[in-house]
C-alpha positions as CSV (number, residue, x, y, z in Angstrom):
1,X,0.0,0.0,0.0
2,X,3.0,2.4,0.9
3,X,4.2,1.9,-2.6
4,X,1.0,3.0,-4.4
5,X,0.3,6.0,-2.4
6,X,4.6,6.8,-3.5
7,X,3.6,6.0,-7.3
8,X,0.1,8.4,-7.0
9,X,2.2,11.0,-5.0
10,X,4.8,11.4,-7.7
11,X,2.0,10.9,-10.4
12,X,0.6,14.6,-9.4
13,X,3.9,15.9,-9.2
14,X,4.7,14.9,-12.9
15,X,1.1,16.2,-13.7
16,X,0.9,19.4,-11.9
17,X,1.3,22.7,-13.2
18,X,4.6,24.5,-12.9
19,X,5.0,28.0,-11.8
20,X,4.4,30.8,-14.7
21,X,7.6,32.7,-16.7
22,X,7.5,34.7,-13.8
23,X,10.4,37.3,-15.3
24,X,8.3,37.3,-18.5
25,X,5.6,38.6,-16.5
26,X,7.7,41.4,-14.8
27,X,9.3,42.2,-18.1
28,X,5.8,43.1,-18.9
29,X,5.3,44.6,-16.2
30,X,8.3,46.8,-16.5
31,X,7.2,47.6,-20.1
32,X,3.7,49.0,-19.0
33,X,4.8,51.1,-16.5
34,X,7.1,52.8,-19.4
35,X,4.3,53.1,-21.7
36,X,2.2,54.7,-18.7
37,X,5.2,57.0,-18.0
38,X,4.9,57.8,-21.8
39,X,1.7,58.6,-22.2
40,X,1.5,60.8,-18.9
41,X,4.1,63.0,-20.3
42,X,2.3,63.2,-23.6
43,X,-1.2,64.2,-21.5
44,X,1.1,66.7,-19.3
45,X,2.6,68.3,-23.0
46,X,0.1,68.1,-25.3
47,X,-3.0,68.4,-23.4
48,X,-1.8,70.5,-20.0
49,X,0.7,72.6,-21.8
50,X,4.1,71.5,-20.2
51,X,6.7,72.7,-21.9
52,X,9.8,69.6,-22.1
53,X,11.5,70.1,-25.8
54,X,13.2,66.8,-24.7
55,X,9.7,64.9,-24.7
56,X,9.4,65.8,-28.6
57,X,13.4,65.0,-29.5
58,X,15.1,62.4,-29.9
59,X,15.3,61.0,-26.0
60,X,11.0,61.1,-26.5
61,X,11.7,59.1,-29.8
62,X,13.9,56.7,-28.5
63,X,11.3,56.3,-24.7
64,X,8.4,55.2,-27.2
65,X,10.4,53.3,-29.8
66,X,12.2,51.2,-27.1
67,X,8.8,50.8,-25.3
68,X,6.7,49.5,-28.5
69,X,9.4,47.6,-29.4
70,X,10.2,45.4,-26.0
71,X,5.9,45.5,-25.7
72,X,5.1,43.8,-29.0
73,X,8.3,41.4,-29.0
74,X,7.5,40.3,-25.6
75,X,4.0,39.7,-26.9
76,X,4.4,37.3,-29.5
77,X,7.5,35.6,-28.0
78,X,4.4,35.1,-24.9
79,X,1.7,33.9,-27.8
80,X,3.7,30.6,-28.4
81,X,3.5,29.9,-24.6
82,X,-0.3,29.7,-24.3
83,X,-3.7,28.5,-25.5
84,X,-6.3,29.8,-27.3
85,X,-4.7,32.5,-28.8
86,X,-7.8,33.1,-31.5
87,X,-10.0,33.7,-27.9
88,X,-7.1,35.8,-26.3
89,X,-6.6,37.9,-29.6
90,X,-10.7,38.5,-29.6
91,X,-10.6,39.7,-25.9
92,X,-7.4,42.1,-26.6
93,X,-9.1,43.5,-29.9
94,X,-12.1,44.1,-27.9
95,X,-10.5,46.5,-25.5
96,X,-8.8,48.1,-28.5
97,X,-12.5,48.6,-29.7
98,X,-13.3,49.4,-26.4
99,X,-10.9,52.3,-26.2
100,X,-11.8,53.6,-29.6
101,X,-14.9,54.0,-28.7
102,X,-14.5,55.6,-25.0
103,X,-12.1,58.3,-26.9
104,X,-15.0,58.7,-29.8
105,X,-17.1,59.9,-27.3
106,X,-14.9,61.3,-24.7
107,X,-12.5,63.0,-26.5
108,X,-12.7,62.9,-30.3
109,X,-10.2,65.2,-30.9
110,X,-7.9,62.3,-29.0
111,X,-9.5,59.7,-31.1
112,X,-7.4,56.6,-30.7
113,X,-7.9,54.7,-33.8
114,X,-6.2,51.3,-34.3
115,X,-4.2,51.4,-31.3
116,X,-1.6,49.2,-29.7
117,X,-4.6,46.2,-28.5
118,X,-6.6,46.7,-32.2
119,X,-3.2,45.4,-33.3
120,X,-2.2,43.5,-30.7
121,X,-5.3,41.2,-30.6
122,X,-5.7,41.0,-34.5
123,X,-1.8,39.4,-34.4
124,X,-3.0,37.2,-31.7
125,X,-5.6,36.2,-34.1
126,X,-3.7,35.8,-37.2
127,X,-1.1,34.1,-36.0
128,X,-3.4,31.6,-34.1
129,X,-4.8,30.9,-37.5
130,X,-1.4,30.4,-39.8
131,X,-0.3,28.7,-36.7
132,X,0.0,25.4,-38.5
133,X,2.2,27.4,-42.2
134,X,4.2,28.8,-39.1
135,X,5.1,26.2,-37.1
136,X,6.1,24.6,-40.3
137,X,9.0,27.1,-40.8
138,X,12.6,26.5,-39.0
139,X,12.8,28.8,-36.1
140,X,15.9,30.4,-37.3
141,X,14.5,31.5,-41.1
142,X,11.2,32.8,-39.3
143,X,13.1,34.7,-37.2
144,X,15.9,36.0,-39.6
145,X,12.7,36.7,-42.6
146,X,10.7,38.4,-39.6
147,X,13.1,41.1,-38.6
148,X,14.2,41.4,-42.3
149,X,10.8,42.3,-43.3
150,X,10.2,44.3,-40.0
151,X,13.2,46.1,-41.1
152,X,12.4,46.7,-44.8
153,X,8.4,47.7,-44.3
154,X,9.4,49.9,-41.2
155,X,8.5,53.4,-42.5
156,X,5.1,51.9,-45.0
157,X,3.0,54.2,-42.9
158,X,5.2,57.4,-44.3
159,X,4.8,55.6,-47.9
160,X,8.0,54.2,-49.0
161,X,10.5,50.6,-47.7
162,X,13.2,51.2,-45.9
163,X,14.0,52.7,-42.5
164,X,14.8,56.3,-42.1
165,X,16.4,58.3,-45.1
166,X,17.1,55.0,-46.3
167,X,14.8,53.9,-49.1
168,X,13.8,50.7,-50.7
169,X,11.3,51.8,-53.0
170,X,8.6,54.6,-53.2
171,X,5.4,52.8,-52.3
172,X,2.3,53.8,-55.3
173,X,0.0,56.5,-53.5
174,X,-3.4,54.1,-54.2
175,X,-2.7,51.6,-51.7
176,X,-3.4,54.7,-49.5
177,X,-6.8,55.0,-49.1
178,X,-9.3,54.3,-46.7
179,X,-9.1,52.5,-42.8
180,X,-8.7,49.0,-44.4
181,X,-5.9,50.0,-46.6
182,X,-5.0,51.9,-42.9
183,X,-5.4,48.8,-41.0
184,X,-2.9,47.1,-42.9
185,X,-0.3,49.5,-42.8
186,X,-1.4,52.3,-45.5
187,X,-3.0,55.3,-43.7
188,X,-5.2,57.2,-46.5
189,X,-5.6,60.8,-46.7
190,X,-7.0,62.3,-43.4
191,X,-6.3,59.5,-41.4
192,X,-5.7,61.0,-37.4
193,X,-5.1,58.6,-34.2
194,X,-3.1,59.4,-31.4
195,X,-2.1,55.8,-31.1
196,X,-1.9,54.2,-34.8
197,X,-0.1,50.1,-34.7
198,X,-1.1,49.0,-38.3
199,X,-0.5,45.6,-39.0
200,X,2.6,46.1,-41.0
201,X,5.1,46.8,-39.9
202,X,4.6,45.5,-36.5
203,X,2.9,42.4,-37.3
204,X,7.0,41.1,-38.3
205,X,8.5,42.0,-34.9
206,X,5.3,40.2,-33.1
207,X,6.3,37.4,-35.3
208,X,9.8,37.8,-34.6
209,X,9.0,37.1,-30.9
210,X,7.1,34.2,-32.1
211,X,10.3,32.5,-33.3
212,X,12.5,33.9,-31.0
213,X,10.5,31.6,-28.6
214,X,10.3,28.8,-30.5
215,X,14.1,28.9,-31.4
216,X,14.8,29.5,-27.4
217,X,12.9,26.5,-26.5
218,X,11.0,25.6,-23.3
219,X,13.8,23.7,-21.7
220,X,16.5,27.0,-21.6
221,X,13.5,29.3,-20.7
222,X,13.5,27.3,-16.9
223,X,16.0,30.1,-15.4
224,X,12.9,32.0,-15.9
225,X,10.6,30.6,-13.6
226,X,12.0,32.7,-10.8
227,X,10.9,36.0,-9.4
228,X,13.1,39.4,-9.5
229,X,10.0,41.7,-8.3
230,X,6.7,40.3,-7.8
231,X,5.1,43.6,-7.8
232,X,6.2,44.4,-11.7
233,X,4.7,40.4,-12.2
234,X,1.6,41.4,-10.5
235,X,1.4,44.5,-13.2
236,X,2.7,42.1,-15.7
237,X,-0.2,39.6,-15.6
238,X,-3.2,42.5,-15.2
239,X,-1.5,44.4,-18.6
240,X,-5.0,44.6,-20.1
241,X,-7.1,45.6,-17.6
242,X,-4.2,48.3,-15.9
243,X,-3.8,49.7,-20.2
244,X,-7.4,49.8,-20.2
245,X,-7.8,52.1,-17.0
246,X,-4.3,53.8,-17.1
247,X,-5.5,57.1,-19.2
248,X,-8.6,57.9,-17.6
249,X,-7.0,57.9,-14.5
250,X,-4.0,59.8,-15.2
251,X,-6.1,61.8,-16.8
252,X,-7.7,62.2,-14.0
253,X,-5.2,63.0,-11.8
254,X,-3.6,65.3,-13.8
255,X,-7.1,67.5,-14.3
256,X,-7.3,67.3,-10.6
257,X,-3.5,68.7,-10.2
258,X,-4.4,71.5,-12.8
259,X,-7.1,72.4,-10.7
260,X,-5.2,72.5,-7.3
261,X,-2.5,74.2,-8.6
């Protein structure tokens, strides 16, 4: 009897589920609260008047680059990880929507239209459907082609490939038209949002993150497992709901400090 309560003991070891990535999750964590920080200063400069030249120069630049960059890495290298990542991308899109809507309303002249989770959720959902084309793909050509194209469709929202003042290839002014063409990556005339992610070329570094997991593997990923700052998890695994409520609040608090002042 002592032997079979050993071999059902160690059976719900083998079967129970192991602690989460928590250094994933603070990484996450640590990426909100830049994004917050980011978008706080932009409240404070563009809609309370503070003057910081800095904010609009290159160290601004760099703060949201670095920020969107680590963000939508982090969130594919994370999709490979999980289930259901059609049913996760529908519930990230529908904040997106959620958000587009409040700012409609709210504060049209703030409209955020096709923001970081519009994006976010429809490259949960895309990938979850070519799931099976990408798994067919070696890790190391889906992440070399990912960051190649990332690279050369960089600046398709300003009309040309390339990155900077270097350039591909002038891109024909008719695949610039409406908020599909938008969606995709080709913002037509008149097109305004405060917080435009179109799918290209962000969809290739969400990708990138994608193989960047798969190439890693779960067995190196173990290291991990353990906690640096539970707090920054804590933020980490609430991302939606703490993006969802960060601007009205520090929007809040910054129209209360405006008034006190």
């Amino acid at each position: 009897m002592g032997r079979n309560v050993n071999v059902n003991v160690t059976a719900k070891e083998e079967t129970a589920p192991k602690p989460r990535y928590a250094l994933l999750d603070e990484l996450r964590g640590l990426a909100l609260i830049s994004m917050m920080g980011y978008h706080a200063m932009w409240d404070l400069v563009y809609m309370f008047g503070l003057d910081a030249p800095w904010y609009g120069g290159l160290a601004g630049f760099l703060w949201q680059q670095i920020t969107c960059c680590v963000f939508v890495l982090l969130s594919g290298f994370c999709l490979r990880l999980g289930r259901h990542p059609i049913r996760r991308g529908l519930i990230v899109f529908g904040g997106g929507a959620l958000v587009t809507l409040v700012t409609l309303v709210a504060m049209p002249a703030d409209l955020v239209l096709l923001g970081v989770l519009t994006f976010l959720g429809s490259a949960m959902i895309l990938t979850g459907a070519l799931r099976p084309l990408l798994e067919k793909l070696p890790a190391w050509a889906g992440l070399a082609g990912s960051i190649l194209l990332f690279v050369v469709t960089r600046e398709v929202n300003s009309g040309y490939l390339g990155w900077g003042d270097w350039v591909i290839a002038w891109l024909p002014g008719t695949l610039y038209r409406n908020l599909l063409t938008a969606f995709l990556g080709f913002p037509g005339p008149g097109f305004y949002s405060t917080d435009y992610f179109s799918l290209m070329p962000w969809l290739f570094l969400f990708w990138a993150g994608y193989f960047l997991q798969k190439m890693v593997g779960r067995e190196r990923m173990e290291p991990l497992r353990a906690s640096v700052c539970p707090p920054l998890g804590w933020i980490g695994r609430h991302s939606l709901l703490l993006y969802l409520l960060h601007q009205p609040v520090i929007y809040g608090v910054l129209m209360a400090w405006n008034a006190l002042r």
